[in-house]
Biotite code that builds the C-alpha atoms (Angstrom):
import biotite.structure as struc

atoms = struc.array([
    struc.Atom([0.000, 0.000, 0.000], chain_id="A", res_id=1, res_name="UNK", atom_name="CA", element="C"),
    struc.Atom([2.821, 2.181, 0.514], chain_id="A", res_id=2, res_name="UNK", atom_name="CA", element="C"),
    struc.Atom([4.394, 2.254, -2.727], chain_id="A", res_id=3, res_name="UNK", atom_name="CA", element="C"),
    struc.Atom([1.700, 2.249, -4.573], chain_id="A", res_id=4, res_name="UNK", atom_name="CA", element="C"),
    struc.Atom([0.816, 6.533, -2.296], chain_id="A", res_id=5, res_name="UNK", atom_name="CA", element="C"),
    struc.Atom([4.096, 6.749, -2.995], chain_id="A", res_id=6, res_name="UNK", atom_name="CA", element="C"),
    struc.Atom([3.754, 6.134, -6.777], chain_id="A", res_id=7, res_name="UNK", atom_name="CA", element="C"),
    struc.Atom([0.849, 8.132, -6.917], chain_id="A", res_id=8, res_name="UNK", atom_name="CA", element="C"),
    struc.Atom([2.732, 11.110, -5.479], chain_id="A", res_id=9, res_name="UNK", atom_name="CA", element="C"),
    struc.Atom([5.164, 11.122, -7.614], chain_id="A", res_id=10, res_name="UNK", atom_name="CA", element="C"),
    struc.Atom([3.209, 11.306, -10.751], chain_id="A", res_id=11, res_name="UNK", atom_name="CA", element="C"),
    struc.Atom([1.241, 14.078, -8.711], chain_id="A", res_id=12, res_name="UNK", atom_name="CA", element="C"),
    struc.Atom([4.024, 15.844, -8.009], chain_id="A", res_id=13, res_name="UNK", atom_name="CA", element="C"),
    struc.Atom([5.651, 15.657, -12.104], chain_id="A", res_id=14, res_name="UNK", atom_name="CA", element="C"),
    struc.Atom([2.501, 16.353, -13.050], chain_id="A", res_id=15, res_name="UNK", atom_name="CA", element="C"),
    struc.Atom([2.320, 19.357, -10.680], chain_id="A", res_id=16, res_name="UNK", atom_name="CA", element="C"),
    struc.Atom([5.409, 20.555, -12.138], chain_id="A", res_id=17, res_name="UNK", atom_name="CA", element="C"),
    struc.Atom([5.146, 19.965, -15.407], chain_id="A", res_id=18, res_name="UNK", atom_name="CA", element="C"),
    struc.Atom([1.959, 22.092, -15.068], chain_id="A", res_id=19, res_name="UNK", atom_name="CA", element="C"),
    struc.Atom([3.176, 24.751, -13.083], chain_id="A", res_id=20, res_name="UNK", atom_name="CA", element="C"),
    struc.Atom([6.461, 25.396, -15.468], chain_id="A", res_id=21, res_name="UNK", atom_name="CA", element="C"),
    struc.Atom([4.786, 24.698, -18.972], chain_id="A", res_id=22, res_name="UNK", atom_name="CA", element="C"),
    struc.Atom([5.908, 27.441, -20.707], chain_id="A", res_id=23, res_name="UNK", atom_name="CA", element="C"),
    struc.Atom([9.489, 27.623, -19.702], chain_id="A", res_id=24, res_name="UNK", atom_name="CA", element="C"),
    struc.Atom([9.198, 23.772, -20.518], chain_id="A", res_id=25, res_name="UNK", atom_name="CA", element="C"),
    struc.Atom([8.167, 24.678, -23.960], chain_id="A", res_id=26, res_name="UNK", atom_name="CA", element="C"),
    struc.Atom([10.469, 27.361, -24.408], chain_id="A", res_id=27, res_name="UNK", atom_name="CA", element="C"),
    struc.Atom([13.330, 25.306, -23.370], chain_id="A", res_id=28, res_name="UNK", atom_name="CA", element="C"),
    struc.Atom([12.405, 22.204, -25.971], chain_id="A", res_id=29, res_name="UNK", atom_name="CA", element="C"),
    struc.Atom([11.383, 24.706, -28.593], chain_id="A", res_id=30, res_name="UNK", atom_name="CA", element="C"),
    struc.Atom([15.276, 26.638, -28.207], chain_id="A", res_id=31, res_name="UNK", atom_name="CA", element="C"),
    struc.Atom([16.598, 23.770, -30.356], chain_id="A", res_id=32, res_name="UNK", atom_name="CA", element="C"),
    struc.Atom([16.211, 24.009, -34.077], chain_id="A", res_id=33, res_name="UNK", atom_name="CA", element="C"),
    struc.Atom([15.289, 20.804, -35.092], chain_id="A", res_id=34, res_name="UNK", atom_name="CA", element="C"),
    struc.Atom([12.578, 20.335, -31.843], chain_id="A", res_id=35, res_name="UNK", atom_name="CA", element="C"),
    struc.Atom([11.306, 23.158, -33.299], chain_id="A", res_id=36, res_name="UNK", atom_name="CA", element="C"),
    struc.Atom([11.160, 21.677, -36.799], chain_id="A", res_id=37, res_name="UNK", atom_name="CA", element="C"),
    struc.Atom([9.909, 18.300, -35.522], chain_id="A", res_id=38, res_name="UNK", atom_name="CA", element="C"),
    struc.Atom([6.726, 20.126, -33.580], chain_id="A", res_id=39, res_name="UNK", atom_name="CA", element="C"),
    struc.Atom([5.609, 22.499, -36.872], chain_id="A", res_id=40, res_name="UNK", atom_name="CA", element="C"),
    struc.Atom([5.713, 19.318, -39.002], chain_id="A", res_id=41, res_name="UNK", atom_name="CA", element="C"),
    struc.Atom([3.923, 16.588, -36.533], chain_id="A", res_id=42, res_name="UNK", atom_name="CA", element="C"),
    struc.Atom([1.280, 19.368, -36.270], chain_id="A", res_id=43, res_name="UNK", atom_name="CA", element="C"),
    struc.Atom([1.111, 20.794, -40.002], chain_id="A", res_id=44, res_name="UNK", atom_name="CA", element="C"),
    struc.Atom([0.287, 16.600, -40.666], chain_id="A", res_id=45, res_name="UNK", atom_name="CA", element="C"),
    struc.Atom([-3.555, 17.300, -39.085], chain_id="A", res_id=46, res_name="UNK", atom_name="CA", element="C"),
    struc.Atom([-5.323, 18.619, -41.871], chain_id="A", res_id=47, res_name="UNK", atom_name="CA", element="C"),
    struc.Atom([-7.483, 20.942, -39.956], chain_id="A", res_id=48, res_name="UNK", atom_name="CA", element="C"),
    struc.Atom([-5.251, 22.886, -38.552], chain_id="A", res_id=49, res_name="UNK", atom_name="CA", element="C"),
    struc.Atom([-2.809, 23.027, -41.462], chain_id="A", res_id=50, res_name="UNK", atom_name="CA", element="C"),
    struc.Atom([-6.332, 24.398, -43.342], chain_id="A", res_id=51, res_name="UNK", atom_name="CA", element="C"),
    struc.Atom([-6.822, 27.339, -40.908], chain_id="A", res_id=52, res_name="UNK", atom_name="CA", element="C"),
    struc.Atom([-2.670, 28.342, -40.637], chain_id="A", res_id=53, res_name="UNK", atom_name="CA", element="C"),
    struc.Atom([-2.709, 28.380, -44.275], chain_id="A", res_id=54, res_name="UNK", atom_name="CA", element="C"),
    struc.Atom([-6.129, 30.533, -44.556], chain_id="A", res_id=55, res_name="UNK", atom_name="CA", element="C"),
    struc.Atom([-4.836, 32.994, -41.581], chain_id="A", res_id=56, res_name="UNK", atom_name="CA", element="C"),
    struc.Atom([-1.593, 32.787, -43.615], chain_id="A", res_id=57, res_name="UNK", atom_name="CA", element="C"),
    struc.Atom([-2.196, 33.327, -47.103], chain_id="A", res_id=58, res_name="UNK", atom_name="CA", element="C"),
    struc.Atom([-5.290, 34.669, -46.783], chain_id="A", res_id=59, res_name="UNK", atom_name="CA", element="C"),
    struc.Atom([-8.850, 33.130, -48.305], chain_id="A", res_id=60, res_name="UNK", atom_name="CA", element="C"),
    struc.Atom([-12.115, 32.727, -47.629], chain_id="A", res_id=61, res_name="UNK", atom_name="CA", element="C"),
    struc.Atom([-13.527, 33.042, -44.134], chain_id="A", res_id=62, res_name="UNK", atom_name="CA", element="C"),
    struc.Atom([-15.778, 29.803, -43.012], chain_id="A", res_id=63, res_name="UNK", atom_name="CA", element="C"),
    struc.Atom([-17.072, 31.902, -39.991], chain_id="A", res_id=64, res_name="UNK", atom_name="CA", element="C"),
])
């Protein structure tokens, strides 16, 4: 029973962390060129939201 609270508050606590210090997180991963090329590619791959950066991009018709 013990390790399993103690388990459990360690992936509370990451978790916790990772929360509190997402953006200096992101910043961090994102300093490196290629982590930043990896992200924009993995999520230019969903169609949707390629579709909408290349309309507030390049322009085009509004669907709203």
């Amino acid at each position: 029973m013990s390790r399993i609270l103690t388990t459990i508050m360690m992936i509370g606590s990451i978790v916790y962390l990772v929360f509190r210090y997402r953006y200096r997180l992101l910043n961090l991963l994102l300093a490196s060129v290629w982590m930043r090329r990896l992200a924009v590619s993995s999520v230019m791959k969903f169609p949707v939201i390629r579709r909408k950066m290349m309309q507030s991009v390049f322009g085009g018709p509004s669907e709203w």
